[in-house]
C-alpha positions, 0 to 999 in steps of 0.5 A: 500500500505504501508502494502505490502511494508513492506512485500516486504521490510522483504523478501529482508532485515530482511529475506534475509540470511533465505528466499531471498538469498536461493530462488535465489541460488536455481533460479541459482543452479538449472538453474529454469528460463530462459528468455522469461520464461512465469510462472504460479505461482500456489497458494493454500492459504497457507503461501509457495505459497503465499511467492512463489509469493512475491519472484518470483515478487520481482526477476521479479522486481529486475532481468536482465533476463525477464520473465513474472508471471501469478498467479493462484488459482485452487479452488478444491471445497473450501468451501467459507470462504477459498475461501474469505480469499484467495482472501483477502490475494491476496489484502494485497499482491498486488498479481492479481490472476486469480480463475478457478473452478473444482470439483476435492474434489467431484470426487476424494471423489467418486473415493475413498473414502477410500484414495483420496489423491493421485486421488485428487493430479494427478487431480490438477497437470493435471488441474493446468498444463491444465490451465496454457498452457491455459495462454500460460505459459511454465512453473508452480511454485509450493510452495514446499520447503526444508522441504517438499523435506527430508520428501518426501525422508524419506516417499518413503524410510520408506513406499514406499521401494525406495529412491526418493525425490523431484527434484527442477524441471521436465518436464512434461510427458502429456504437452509437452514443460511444467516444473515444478519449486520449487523456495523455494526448499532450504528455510526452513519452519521455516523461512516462519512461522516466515515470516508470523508472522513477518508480522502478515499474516494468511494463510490457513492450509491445507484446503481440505475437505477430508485430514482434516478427515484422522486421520492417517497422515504419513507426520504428523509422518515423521515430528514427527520423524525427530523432535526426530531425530534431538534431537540426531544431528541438522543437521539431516535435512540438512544430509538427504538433502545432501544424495539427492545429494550425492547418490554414486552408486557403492554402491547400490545393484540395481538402475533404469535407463530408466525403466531398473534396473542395478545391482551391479553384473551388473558390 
């Protein structure tokens, strides 16, 4: 008990400019929560999810605005060392978590084989959100943060040809009155790396049985590139941030909206 306290305790005070005051300006910045909210905190064993967690108790603790916390671990096909140290992380933590099984490894290896990254990803988020209005929850929390938001921007822009990122929320288009959060949306992963060693906590890396085998990991090459970028200007990461909000459109050849795409000479 005295364990967790000390965690909860880093959160708020020796992590506070890094961790606590960003979660909570992204609470408020992107209007995340509201009361009544029911929330299915959605924890995969490694370190975002599990500080995700620990931040959305301490502001369920702490808040005046009500809202009430489920925490769930899809177990994807874990193998049972994973699965073990997953439930042991949840007991340091005082973190109660409720285990539900599916098969999405086994199905999305054979559907295939070659990529089965993207298959595996819509199967979970369809499972977690099948899952969580199951539990009633109107909401699921997922443990996304600042860097995997300019990562995903500069992956779409280099390999998919569009400039997208990763909204800090969304509705849902198969579970109507369902959204998606990313409360860590402006904490960097650095300051969770030294959280989890501050703390001396070991997570799970990436944990799945089929990403393990890909040898050519384009996140992996963004990440590398971003590091050499950033020899030449440190705020490279916080420009490409900026540019997400900043996006002026008179000065775009063409963008969509509502399915329709508008071009400049459009206007």
């Amino acid at each position: 008990m005295e364990q967790v306290k000390e965690i909860e305790k880093s959160i708020i005070k020796k992590y506070r400019k890094d961790i606590w005051s960003k979660f909570t300006k992204g609470i408020k910045d992107y209007k995340l929560i509201k009361k009544g909210d029911s929330i299915a905190v959605c924890i995969s064993g490694g370190k975002d999810s599990f500080l995700l967690a620990k931040c959305l108790q301490e502001l369920q603790r702490h808040s005046k605005i009500k809202f009430n916390l489920k925490f769930i671990v899809m177990n994807p096909g874990y193998k049972k060392d994973n699965l073990k140290q997953i439930k042991e992380n949840a007991e340091i933590l005082n973190i109660p978590i409720e285990i539900f099984n599916t098969n999405i490894f086994a199905v999305a290896k054979k559907l295939n084989k070659e990529k089965p990254c993207y298959m595996c990803a819509r199967m979970r988020r369809g499972y977690l959100y099948d899952y969580a209005k199951k539990l009633k929850c109107n909401k699921i929390a997922l443990g996304h943060h600042f860097n995997d938001v300019i990562e995903t921007t500069l992956l779409s822009i280099i390999y998919g040809g569009e400039f997208k990122t990763m909204l800090p929320k969304l509705k849902s288009k198969n579970f109507k009155k369902m959204q998606l959060i990313r409360p860590l949306y402006l904490v960097e992963e650095e300051a969770i790396i030294n959280w989890a060693k501050y703390n001396d906590l070991k997570f799970l890396g990436c944990s799945c049985e089929l990403t393990s085998k890909e040898t050519d990991s384009k996140r992996k090459l963004i990440k590398e590139l971003i590091k050499e970028l950033k020899k030449d200007n440190k705020y490279i990461e916080y420009n490409i941030f900026k540019s997400t909000h900043n996006v002026n459109l008179k000065t775009l050849i063409s963008y969509k909206k509502k399915n329709k795409t508008i071009q400049f000479l459009d206007n």
